[in-house]
Each structure stands twice: as C-alpha cells, then as structure tokens.
VMD Tcl script that builds the backbone (N, CA, C; Angstrom):
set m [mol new atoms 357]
animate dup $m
set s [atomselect $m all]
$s set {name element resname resid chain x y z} {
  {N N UNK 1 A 96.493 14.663 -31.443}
  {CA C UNK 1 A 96.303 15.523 -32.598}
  {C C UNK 1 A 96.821 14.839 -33.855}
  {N N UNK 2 A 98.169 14.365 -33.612}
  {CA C UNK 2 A 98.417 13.306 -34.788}
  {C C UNK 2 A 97.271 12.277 -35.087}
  {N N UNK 3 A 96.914 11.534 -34.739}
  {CA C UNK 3 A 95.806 10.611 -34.773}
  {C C UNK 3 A 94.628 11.569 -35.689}
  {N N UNK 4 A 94.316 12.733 -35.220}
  {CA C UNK 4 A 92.991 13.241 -35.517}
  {C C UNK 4 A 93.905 13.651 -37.343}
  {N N UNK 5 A 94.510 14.151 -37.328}
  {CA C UNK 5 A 95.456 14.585 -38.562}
  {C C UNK 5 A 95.528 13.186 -39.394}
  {N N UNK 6 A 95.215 12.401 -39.119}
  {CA C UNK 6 A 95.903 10.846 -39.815}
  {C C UNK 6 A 94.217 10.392 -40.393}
  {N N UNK 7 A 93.675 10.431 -38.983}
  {CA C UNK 7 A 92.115 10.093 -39.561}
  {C C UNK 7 A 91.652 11.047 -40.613}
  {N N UNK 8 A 91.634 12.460 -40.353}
  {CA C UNK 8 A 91.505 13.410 -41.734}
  {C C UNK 8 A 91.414 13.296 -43.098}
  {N N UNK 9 A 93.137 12.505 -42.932}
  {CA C UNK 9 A 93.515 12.474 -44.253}
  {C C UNK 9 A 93.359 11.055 -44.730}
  {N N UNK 10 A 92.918 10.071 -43.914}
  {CA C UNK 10 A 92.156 9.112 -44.649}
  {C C UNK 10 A 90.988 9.441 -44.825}
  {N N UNK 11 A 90.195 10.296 -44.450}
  {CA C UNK 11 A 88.868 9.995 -44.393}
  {C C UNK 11 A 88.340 11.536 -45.487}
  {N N UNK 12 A 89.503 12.034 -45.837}
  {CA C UNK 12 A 89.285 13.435 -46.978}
  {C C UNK 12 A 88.669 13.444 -48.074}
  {N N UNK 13 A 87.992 12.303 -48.442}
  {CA C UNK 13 A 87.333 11.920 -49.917}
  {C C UNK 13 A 85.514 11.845 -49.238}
  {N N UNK 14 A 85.191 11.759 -47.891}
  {CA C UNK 14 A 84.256 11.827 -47.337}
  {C C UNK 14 A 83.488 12.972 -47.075}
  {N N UNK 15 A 84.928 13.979 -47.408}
  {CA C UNK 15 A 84.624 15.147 -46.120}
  {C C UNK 15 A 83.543 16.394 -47.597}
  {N N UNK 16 A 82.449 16.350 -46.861}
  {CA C UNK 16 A 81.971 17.353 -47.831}
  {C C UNK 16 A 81.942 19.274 -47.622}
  {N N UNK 17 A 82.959 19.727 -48.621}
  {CA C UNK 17 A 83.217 21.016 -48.086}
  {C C UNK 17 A 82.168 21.957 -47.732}
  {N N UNK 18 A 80.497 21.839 -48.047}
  {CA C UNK 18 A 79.892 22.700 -47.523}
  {C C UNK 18 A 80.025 23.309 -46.090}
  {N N UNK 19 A 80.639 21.713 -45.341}
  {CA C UNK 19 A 80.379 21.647 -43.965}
  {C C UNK 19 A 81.203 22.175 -43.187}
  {N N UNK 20 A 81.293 22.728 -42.278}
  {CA C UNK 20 A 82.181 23.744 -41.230}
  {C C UNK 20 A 83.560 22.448 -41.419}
  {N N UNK 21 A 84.597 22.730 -41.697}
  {CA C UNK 21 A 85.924 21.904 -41.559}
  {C C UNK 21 A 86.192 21.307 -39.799}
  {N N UNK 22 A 85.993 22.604 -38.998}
  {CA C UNK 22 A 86.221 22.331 -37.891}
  {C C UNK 22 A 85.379 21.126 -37.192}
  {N N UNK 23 A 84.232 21.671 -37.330}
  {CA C UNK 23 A 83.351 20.385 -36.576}
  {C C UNK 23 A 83.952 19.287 -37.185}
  {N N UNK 24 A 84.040 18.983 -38.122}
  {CA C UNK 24 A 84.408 17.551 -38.948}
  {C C UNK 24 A 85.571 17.025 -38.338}
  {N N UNK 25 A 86.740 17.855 -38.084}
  {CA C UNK 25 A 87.601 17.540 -37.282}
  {C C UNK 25 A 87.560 16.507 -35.624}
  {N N UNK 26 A 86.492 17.920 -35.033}
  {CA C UNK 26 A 86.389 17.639 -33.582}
  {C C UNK 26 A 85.993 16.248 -33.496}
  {N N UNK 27 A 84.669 15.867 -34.156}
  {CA C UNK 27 A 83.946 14.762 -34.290}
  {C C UNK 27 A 84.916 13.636 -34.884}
  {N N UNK 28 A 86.215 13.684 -35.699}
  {CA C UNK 28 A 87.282 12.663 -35.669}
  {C C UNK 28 A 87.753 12.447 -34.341}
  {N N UNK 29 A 88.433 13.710 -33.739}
  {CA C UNK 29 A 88.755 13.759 -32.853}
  {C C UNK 29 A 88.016 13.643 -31.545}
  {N N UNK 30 A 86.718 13.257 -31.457}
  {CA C UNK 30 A 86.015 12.625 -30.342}
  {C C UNK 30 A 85.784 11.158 -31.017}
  {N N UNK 31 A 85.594 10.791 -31.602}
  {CA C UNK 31 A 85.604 9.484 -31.753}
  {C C UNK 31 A 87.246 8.707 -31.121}
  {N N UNK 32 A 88.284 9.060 -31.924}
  {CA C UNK 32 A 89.585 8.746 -31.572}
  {C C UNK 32 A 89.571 8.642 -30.153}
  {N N UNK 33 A 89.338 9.755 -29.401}
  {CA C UNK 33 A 89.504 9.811 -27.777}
  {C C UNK 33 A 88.188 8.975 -26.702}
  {N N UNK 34 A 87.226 8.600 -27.688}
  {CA C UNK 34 A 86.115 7.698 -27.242}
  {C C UNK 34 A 86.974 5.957 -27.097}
  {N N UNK 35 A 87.084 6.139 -28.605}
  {CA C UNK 35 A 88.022 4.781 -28.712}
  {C C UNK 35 A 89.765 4.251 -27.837}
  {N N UNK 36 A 90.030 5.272 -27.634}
  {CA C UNK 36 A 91.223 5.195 -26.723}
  {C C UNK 36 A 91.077 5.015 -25.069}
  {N N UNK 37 A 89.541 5.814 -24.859}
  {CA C UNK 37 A 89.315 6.108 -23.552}
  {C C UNK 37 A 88.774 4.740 -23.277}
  {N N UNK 38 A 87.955 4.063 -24.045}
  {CA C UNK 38 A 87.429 2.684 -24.111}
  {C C UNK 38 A 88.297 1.717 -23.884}
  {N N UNK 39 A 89.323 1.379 -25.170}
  {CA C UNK 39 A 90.521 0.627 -24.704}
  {C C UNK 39 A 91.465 0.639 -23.510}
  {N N UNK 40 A 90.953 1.787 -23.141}
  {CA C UNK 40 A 92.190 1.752 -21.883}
  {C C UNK 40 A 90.992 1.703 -20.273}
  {N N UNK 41 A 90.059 1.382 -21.062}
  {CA C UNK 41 A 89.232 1.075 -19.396}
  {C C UNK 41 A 89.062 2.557 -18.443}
  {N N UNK 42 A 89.673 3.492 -19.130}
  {CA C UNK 42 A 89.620 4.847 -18.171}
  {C C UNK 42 A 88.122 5.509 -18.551}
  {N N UNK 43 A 87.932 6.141 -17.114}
  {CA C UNK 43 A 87.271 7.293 -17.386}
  {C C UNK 43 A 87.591 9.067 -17.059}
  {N N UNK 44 A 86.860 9.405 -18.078}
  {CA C UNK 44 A 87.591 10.721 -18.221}
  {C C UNK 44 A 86.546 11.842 -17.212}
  {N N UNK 45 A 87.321 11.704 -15.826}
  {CA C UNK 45 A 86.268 12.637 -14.705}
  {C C UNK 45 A 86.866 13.730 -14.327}
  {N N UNK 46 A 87.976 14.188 -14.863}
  {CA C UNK 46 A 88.603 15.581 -14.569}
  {C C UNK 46 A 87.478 16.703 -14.839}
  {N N UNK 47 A 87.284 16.508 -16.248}
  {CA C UNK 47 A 86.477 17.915 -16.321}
  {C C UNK 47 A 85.178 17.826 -15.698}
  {N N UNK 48 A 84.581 16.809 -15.447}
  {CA C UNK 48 A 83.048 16.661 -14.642}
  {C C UNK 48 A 83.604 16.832 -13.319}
  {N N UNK 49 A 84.173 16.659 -12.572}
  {CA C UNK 49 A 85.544 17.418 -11.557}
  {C C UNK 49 A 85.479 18.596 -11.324}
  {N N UNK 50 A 85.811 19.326 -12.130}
  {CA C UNK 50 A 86.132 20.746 -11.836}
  {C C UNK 50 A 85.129 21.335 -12.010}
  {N N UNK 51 A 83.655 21.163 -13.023}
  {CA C UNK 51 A 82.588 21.598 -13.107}
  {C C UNK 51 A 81.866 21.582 -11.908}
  {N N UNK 52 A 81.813 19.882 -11.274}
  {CA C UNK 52 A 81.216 20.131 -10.325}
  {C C UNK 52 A 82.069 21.038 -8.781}
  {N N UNK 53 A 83.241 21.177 -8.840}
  {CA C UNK 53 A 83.369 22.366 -7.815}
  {C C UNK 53 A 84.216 21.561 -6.828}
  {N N UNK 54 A 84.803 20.713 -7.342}
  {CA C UNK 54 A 85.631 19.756 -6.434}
  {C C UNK 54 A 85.852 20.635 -5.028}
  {N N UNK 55 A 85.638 20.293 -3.726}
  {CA C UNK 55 A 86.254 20.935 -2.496}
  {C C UNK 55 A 86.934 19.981 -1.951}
  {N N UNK 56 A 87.600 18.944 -1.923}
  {CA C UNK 56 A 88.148 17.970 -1.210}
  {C C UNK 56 A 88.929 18.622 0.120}
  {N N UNK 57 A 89.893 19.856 -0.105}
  {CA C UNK 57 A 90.858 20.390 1.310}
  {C C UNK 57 A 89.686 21.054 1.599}
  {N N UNK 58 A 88.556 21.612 1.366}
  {CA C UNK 58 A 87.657 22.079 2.857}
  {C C UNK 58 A 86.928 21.532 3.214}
  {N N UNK 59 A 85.623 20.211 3.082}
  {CA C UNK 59 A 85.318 19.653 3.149}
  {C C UNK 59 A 85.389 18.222 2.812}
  {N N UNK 60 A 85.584 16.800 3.633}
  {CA C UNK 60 A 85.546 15.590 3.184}
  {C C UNK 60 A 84.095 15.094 2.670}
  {N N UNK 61 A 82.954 14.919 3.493}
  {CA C UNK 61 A 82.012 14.884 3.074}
  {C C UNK 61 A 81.392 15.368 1.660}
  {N N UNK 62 A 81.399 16.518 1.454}
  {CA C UNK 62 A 81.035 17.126 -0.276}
  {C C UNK 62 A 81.991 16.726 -1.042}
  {N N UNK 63 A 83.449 16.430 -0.499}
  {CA C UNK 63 A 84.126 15.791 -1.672}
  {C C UNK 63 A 83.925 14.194 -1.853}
  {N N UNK 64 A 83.302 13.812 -0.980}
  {CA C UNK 64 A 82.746 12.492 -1.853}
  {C C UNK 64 A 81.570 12.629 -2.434}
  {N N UNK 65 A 80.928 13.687 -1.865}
  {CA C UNK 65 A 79.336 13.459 -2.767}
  {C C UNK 65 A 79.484 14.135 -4.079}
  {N N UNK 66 A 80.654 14.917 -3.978}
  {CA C UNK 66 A 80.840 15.260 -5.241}
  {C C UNK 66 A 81.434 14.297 -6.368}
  {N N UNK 67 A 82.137 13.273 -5.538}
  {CA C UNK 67 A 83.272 12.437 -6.784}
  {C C UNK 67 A 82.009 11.318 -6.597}
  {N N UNK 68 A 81.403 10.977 -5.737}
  {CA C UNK 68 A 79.819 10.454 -7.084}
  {C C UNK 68 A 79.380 10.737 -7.405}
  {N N UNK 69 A 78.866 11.908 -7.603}
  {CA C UNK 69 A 78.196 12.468 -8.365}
  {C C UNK 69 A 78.814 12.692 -9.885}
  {N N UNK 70 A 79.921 12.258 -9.776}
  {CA C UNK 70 A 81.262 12.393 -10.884}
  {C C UNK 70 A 81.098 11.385 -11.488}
  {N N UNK 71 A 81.275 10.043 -10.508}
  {CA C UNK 71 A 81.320 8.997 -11.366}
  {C C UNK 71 A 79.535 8.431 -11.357}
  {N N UNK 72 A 78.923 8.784 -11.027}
  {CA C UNK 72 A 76.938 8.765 -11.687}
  {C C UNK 72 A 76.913 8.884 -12.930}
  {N N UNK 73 A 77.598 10.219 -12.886}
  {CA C UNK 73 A 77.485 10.713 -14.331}
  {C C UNK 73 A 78.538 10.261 -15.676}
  {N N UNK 74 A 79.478 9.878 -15.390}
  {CA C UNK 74 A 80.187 9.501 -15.893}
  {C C UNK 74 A 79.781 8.265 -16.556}
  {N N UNK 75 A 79.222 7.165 -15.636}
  {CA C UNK 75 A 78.648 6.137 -15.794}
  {C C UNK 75 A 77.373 6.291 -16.694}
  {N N UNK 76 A 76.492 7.167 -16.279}
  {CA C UNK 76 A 75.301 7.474 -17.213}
  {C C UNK 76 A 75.452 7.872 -18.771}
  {N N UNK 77 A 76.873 8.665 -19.005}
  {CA C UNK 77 A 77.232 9.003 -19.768}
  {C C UNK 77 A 77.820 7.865 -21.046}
  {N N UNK 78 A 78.181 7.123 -20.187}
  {CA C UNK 78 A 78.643 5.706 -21.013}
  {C C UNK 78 A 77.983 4.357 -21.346}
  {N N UNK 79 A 76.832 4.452 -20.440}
  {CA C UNK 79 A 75.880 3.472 -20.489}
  {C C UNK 79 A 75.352 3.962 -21.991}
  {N N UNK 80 A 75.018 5.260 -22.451}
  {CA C UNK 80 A 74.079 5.301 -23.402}
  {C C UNK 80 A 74.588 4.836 -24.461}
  {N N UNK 81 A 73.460 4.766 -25.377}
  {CA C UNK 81 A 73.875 4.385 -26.790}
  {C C UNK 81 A 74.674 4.817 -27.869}
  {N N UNK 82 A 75.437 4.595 -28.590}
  {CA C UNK 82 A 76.288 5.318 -29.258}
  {C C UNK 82 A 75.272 6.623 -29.730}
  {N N UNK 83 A 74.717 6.719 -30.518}
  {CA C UNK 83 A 73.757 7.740 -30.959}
  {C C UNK 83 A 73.888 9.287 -30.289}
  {N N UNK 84 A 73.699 8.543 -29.198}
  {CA C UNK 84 A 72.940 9.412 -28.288}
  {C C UNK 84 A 74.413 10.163 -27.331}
  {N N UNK 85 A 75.399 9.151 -27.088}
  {CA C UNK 85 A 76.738 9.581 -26.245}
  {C C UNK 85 A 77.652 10.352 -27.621}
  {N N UNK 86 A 77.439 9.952 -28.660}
  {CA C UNK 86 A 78.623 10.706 -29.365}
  {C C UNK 86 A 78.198 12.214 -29.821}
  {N N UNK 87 A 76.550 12.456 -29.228}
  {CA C UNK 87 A 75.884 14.604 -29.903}
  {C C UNK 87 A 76.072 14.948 -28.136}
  {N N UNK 88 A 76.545 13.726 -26.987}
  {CA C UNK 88 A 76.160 14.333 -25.949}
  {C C UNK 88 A 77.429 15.286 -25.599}
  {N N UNK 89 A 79.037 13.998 -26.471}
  {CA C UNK 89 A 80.062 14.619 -25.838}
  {C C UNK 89 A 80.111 15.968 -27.238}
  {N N UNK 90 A 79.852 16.111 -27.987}
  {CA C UNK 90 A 80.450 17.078 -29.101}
  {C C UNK 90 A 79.822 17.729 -28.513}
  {N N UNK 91 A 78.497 18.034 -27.686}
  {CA C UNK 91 A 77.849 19.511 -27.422}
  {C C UNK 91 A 78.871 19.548 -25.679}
  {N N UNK 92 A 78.617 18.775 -24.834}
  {CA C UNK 92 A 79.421 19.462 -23.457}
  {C C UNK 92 A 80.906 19.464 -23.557}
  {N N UNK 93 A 81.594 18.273 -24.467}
  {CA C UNK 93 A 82.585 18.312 -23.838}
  {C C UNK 93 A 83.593 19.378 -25.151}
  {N N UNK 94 A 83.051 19.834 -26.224}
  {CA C UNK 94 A 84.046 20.547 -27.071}
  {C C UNK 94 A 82.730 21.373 -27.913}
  {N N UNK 95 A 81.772 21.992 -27.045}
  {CA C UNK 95 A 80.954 23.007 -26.837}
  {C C UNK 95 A 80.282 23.488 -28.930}
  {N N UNK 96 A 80.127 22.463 -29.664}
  {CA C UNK 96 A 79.710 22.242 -30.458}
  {C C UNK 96 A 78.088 22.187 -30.330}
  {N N UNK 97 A 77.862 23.163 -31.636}
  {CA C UNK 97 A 76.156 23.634 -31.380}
  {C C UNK 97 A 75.583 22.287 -32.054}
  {N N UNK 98 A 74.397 22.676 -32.102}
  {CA C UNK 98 A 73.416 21.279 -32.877}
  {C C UNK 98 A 73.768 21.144 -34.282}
  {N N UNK 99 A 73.812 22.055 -35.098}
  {CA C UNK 99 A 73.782 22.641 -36.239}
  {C C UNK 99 A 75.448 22.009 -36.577}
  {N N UNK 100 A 76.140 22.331 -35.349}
  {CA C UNK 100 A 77.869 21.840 -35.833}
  {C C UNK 100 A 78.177 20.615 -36.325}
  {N N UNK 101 A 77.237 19.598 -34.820}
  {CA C UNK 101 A 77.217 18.160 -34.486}
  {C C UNK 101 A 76.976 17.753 -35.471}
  {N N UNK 102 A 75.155 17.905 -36.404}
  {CA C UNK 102 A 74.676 17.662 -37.611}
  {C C UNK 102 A 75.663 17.578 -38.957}
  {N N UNK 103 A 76.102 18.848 -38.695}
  {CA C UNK 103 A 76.970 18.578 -40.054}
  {C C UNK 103 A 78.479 17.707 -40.281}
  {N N UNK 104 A 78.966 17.493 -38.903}
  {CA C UNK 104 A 80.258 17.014 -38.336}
  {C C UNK 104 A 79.959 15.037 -38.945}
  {N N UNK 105 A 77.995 14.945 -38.674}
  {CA C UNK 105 A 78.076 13.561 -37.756}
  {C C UNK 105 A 77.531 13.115 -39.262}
  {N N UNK 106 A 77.223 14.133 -40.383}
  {CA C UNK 106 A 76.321 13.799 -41.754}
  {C C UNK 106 A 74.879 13.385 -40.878}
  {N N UNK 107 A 74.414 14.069 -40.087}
  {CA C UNK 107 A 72.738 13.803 -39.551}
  {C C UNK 107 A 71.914 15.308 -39.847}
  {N N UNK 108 A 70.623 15.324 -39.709}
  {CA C UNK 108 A 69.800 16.175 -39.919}
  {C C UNK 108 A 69.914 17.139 -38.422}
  {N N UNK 109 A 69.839 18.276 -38.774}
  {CA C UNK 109 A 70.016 19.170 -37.470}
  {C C UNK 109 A 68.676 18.597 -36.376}
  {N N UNK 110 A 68.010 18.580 -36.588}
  {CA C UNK 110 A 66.888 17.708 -35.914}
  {C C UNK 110 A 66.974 16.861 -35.430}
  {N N UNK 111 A 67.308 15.897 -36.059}
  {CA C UNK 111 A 67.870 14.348 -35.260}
  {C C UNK 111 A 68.430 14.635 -34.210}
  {N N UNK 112 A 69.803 15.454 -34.521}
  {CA C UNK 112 A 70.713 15.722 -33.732}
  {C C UNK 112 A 70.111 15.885 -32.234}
  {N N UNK 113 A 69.279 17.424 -32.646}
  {CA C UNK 113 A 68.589 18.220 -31.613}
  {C C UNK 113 A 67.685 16.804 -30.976}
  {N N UNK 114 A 66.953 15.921 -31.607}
  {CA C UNK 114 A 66.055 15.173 -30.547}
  {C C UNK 114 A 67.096 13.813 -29.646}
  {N N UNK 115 A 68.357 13.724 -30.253}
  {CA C UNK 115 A 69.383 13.287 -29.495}
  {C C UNK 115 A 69.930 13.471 -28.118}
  {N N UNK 116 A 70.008 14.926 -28.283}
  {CA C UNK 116 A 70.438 15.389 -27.883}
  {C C UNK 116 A 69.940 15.539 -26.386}
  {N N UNK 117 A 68.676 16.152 -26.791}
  {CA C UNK 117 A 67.133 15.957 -25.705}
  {C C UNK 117 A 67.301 14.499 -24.938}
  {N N UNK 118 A 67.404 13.093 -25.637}
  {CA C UNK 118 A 66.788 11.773 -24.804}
  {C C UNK 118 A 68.021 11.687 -24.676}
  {N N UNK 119 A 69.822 12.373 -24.715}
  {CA C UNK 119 A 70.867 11.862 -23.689}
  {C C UNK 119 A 70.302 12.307 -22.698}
}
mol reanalyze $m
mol bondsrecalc $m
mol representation Tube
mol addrep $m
C-alpha cells in the first residue's frame, strides 16, 4: 500500500480528476504487484486456488488436476501480452468493470472491452 501511495503521488500531475480516483489507484497498484510478482519469479496461485475448489484432504487425484489446472492458467495468464494481461487482472483479480479499467488505463471503454474478449 505504501508503494501504491508513493506511485500516486508521483504520478498526481497525470491523474485526470474526471476519472473514478479509485480505479486509478488499483491500476497503480496492479502494476506495482505485476512488477514485484515478476521480479521475484513467483506466481500468484492462491486465489486461482480457492476459486477452483482446492480438495487436496479428500481427494489426491482432483487435487492435482486441480493445481494444473492452476498453474495452465496461471501460465496462460502470463504468457499474454501486456495489453491484454494488465484489463485481464483489473477485471478478475480486483473485480473492476470495463468502463473502470478504461478510465484507470487512459484507453477507450471499447478497446478495453475488445481486450478484454482476446485475453
């Protein structure tokens, strides 16, 4: 949160107030955690984890087809192009509409939306 607070306030001469404050934030704050998650070689499969329904203590079998299916996606998720991975995480992973992303990312709600579509 410090980090996202630091980027803010360098980046406050950018920020155009029509635009929802919040999104503008998040979208610092997914970049920051893109760039950290990058440098540190991790991937972030907790929450694709729990979405998919982790059972590991009742079943062994589904808990591996589940933790590839974890890291498939995970992988698919990172292969893409910047473009296309930075409207994919603002809409699943911090539930930001098209309309949010657009104004967060300075893109046309459209763009966004056909982004959004070919992640």
């Amino acid at each position: 949160m410090q980090a996202t607070s630091l980027g803010a306030l360098r980046a406050a001469a950018r920020y155009d107030g029509s635009r929802p404050l919040l999104a503008w934030l998040a979208a610092i704050l997914a970049h920051r955690a893109s760039d950290l998650r990058r440098r540190a070689g991790l991937r972030a499969t907790r929450p694709l984890e729990e979405a998919a329904g982790m059972a590991a203590d009742d079943d062994p079998t589904r808990a591996a087809a589940d933790h590839e299916l974890v890291e498939r996606v995970t992988s698919a998720i990172d292969a893409l192009a910047e473009p296309y991975r930075e409207v994919l995480v603002l809409r699943t992973a911090y539930g930001l509409t098209p309309t949010e992303i657009a104004h967060a990312l300075g893109r046309a709600p459209g763009t966004v939306r056909m982004q959004l579509a070919r992640a």
